[in-house]
Residue, then its C-alpha position, 0 to 999 in steps of 0.5 A: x347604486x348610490x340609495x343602495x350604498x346608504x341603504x341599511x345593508x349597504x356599503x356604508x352600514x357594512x363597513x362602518x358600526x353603528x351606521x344608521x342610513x338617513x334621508x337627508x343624506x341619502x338625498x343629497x347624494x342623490x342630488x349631487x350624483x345628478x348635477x355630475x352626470x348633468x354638468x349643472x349646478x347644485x346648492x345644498x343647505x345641508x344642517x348639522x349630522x346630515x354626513x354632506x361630507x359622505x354625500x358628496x364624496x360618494x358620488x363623486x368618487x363612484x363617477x369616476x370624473x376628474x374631482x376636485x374638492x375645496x374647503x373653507x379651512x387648511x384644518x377641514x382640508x387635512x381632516x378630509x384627506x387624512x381622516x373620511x377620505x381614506x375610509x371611503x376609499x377603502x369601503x367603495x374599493x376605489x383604486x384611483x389616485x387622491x391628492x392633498x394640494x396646499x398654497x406655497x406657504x406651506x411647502x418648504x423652499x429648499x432654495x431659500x431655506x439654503x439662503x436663510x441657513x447661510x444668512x443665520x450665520x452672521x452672528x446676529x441670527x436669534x438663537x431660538x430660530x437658528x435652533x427652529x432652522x436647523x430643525x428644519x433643515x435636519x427634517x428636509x432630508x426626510x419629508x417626502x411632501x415638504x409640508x411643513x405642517x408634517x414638521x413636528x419641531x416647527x411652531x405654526x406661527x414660527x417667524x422663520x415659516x415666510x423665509x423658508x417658503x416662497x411667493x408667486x413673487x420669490x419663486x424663481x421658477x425654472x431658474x432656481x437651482x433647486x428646482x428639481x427638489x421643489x415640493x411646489x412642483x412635485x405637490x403639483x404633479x400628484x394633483x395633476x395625476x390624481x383622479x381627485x384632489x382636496x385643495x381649499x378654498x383660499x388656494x382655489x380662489x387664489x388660482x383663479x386671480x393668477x388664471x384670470x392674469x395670464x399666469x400659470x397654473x395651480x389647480x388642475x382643470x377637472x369635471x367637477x367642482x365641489x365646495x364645502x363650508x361654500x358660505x365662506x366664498x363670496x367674502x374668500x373671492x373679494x380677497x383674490x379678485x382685488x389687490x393687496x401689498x403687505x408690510x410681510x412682502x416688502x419686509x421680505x424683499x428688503x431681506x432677500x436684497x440683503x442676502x444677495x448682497x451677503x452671499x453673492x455680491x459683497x462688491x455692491x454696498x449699495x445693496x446693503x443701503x437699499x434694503x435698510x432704507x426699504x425696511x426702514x420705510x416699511x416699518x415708518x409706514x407701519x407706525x403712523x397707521x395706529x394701533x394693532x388690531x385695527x381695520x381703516x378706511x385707506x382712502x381717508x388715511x392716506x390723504x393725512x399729511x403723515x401717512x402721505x409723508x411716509x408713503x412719499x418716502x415708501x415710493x422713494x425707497x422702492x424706485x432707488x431700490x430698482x435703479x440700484x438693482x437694475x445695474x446689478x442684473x444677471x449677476x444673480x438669480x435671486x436679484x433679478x427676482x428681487x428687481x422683478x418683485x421690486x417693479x411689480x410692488x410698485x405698481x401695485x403701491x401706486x394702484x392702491x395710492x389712487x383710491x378714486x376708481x368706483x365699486x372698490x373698497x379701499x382699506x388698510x388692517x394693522x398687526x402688532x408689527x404689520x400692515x395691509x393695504x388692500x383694494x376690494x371689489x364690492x361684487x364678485x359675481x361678473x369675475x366668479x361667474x366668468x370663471x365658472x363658465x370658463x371651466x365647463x363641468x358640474x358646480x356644487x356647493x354646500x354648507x350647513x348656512x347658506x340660507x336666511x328664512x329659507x333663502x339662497x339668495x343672498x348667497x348665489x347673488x354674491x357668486x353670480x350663481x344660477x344654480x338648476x336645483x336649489x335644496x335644504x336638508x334639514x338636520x336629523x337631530x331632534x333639537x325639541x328634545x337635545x336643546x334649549x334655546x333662553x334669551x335672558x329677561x333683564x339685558x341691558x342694551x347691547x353696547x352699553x356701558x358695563x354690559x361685560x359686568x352685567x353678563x358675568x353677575x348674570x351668568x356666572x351661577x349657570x356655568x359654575x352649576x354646569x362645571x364649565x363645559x362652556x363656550x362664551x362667544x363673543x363679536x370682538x376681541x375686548x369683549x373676550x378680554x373683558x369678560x375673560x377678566x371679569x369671570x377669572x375673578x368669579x368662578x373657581x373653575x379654569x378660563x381659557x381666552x383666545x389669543x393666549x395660546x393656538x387656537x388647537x392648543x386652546x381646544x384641546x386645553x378645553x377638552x382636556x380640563x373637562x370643566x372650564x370655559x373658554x372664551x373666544x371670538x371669530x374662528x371659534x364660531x365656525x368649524x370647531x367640532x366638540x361632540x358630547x358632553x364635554x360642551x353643553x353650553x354655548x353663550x353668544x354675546x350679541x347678535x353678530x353684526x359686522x362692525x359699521x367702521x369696518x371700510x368693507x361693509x360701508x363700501x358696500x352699504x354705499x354702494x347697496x344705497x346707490x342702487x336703491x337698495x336697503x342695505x341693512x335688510x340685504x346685507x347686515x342681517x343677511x350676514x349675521x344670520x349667517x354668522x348666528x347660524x354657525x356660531x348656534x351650529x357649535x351646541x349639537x354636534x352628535x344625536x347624543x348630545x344635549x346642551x343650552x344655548x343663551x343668546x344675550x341680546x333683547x333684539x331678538x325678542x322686541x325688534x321686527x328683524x329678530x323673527x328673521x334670525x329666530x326663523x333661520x335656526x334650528x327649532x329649539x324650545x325658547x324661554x327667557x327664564x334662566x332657571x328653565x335652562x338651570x333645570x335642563x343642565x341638571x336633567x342632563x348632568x343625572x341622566 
């Protein structure tokens, strides 16, 4: 059944122009249909134009199992149920019910969105969110889903989002006067009732820590598990199967006091001082822990003699805030679940204040206006393999990097898999013919001084010659500042920098002009789809080695050394083929495509360890000569 639905007079071709049938793909979906009918675990490296998306899909739709499907990002999740699941629907005639299942925040609270529209009338609310508010309220009495992603009005990064949605810990369940409009609820109940369910994998992982405490359940129990982008997990599991207190959560706690106060017990001042000194402690901490944009080690920072004081004072203001909040119990809803959160920030405070429990990274990460504090296990492997046990049924996980030089692993030792079939798909895209792979001759040193200035006088000819069309990827935000600066004041055409707008708005600024380049790091290496020739240009700064500051990675090289170990060929160069390996994968997106890749780092030419990298990619034609891939442009500009 499935080789005859991607077969050339198959469904498929039938239903959909230009359909061209594939092996890669078809074997695949061969290999996904037998781990369902067997119950097993499936690992699929699946390159760049094999469909995967189709090839899991079909297979698990035509079971007729329980499915539920998780993806590395809210984007993929939507474009999956939005865009390729309906299709599929549609041509295999399935009558079934799909659902799309999202994290609380982003599902508007009708309850706190009530509480916030009283508070925002105190004379002191800023006018652009009581403005953003009331637009939001006005779309509440239409939203069937209350997702607020559907709220044309609301910004995506609109402060107002946190006050207007709630928490494991806000929720005030069945209590909550508003229950029977809640969109969690009803969200829920869809996934309950649907056959399958596309959820994603932050969701996913954040279900099974909340499982493995006892507490209620998110994500419906199903036959099937299938994760797409699964190279993502290992790092997405530690998150969840740690602890973590935010400057968000107690900010929010000390507001949520305050309007308790505001609206239900105007007799009790005290709540009024309580949430103030909360805030004011919160925002201290915030200050003494440094610059933005940073990442720490929290066991080091913590023992300094500022950052204790303030954490002395931190612990002070959550025990008055729950003595105080204590006498004023069953007189309000929302106080009694502020007393609860209080309790339960407490202990997770002190958790994190004893930093000498083994195999844990402690570390701490600044925003502009906010910090984390955070506790992560350094191998994930006991509590995923648990959980998959638990939930008997068929494992599958693909991605188009799983491998480094044709190996899982790395991969299936992070998630305790034991996997039956392990397979590799090569990509369909003749990359002997679509790419060019130059390591430019003359670099300087990767972090050396004025290395920014270098790569513009170096570069810039080859992108003005190629009108834009270019994607410059870098592994930090200076270096996009830097360079974005420096090209700014070269070419004559647009620069696009990340951080100057949304990341969607960003991309579709670059598609829009036709001939600019954008600079960026981090989320643009992955998960960005720009087919054509609109990209023909993909320039990576350096290989992508995780920074040796980071707390996490050092914990984890220490802990790779105390068992004998070499930690830079089992975790550094494992983790940046995999990066390399995604940021690559942007280039050639369709079997149109054409374009040319530069990779500004020496290593991988005049170290040992460059052959792992080169091995790991695509096989693309490789020089050192930038006129080689100025001739390849211009060929491909005058077909």
């Amino acid at each position: 059944m499935i080789s005859k639905v991607f077969s050339a007079e198959g469904a498929l071709a039938q239903a959909i122009s230009g359909f061209m049938p594939r092996q890669a793909q078809t074997d695949m979906a061969l290999a996904v249909e037998a781990a369902i009918n067997t119950g097993s675990q499936l690992i699929v490296e699946a390159g760049t134009g094999t469909g995967k998306t189709y090839a899991y899909l079909i297979p698990a739709i035509l079971s007729g199992k329980k499915t539920v499907i998780s993806t590395g990002s809210k984007n993929l999740q939507e474009q999956l149920f939005h865009r390729d699941l309906p299709r599929i629907l549609v041509i295999l005639g399935f009558k079934g019910k799909v659902a799309l299942l999202k994290g609380r925040s982003n599902y508007l609270c009708p309850e706190r969105l009530g509480h916030q529209m009283i508070e925002s009338h105190d004379g002191r609310a800023d006018p652009l969110l009581l403005s953003q508010l009331v637009k939001v309220r006005s779309w509440s009495c239409e939203t069937k889903t209350g997702d607020l992603g559907d709220c044309a009005d609301l910004p995506e990064d609109s402060p107002i989002i946190s006050t207007i949605t709630s928490t494991n810990e806000t929720c005030l369940g069945k209590e909550c006067p508003s229950f029977s409009e809640c969109f969690v609820i009803k969200a829920r109940k869809r996934a309950m009732e649907a056959d399958l369910v596309v959820v994603n994998h932050h969701l996913f992982l954040a279900d099974l820590a909340i499982k493995e405490t006892g507490f209620g359940e998110l994500i419906p129990e199903a036959d099937v598990f299938i994760f797409d982008e699964a190279h993502q997990l290992p790092d997405i599991a530690s998150q969840y199967f740690g602890q973590a207190l935010s400057s968000r959560q107690l900010q929010e706690l000390a507001k949520d006091i305050y309007i308790a106060y505001r609206t239900e017990l105007r007799d009790t001042k005290q709540l009024e001082k309580v949430a103030e000194r909360l805030s004011q402690a919160t925002s201290d901490l915030r200050l003494v822990l440094g610059d933005p944009g940073f990442r720490g080690n929290w066991r080091d920072i913590s023992k300094m003699p500022l950052v204790a004081r303030e954490l002395v004072r931190l612990f002070d203001a959550l025990s008055l805030a729950k003595d105080v909040l204590k006498l004023s119990l069953n007189r309000s809803q929302l106080l009694d679940a502020a007393f609860e959160r209080t309790v339960l920030f407490s202990a997770k405070l002190a958790r994190l204040n004893e930093t000498s429990l083994p195999g844990y990274s402690y570390w701490y990460e600044c925003s502009r206006y906010h910090f984390s504090l955070n506790m992560t296990p350094l191998c994930v492997a006991d509590k995923f393999e648990e959980q998959m046990k638990n939930k008997k049924g068929s494992w599958i996980f693909t991605s188009a990097t799983l491998t480094v030089n044709d190996d899982f692993r790395h991969f299936t030792a992070r998630l305790g898999l034991d996997a039956s079939k392990q397979l590799t798909l090569p990509s369909p895209f003749d990359y002997s013919s679509q790419a060019i792979l130059c390591v430019p001759r003359f670099l300087p040193e990767p972090n050396s001084y004025g290395i920014a200035e270098a790569l513009c006088e170096m570069l810039f000819p080859l992108i003005e010659q190629n009108k834009g069309r270019c994607f410059f990827l870098c592994t930090s935000h200076q270096r996009v500042r830097d360079l974005s600066a420096l090209f700014r004041e070269k070419l004559s055409l647009p620069v696009l920098m990340q951080g100057e707008m949304s990341k969607q708005k960003l991309l579709s600024e670059f598609l829009e002009l036709g001939n600019a380049l954008l600079v960026a790091t981090g989320a643009f290496w992955e998960g960005i789809d720009v087919r054509g020739q609109a990209l023909s240009c993909v320039i990576i700064d350096k290989l992508p080695f995780s920074s040796p500051d980071d707390p996490l990675l050092k914990a984890r090289i220490e802990d790779c050394k105390m068992q004998g170990g070499d930690p830079f060929s089992e975790i550094q160069i494992p983790d940046a083929v995999i990066t390399l390996k995604q940021g690559v994968g942007r280039l050639i997106r369709d079997a149109r495509d054409h374009g040319a890749l530069i990779i500004c780092d020496n290593r991988l030419v005049n170290r040992a360890y460059g052959s792992t990298f080169l091995r790991s990619l695509p096989s693309i034609p490789r020089t050192r000569d930038l006129s080689l891939v100025s001739e390849f442009l211009a060929k491909i500009e005058n077909r």
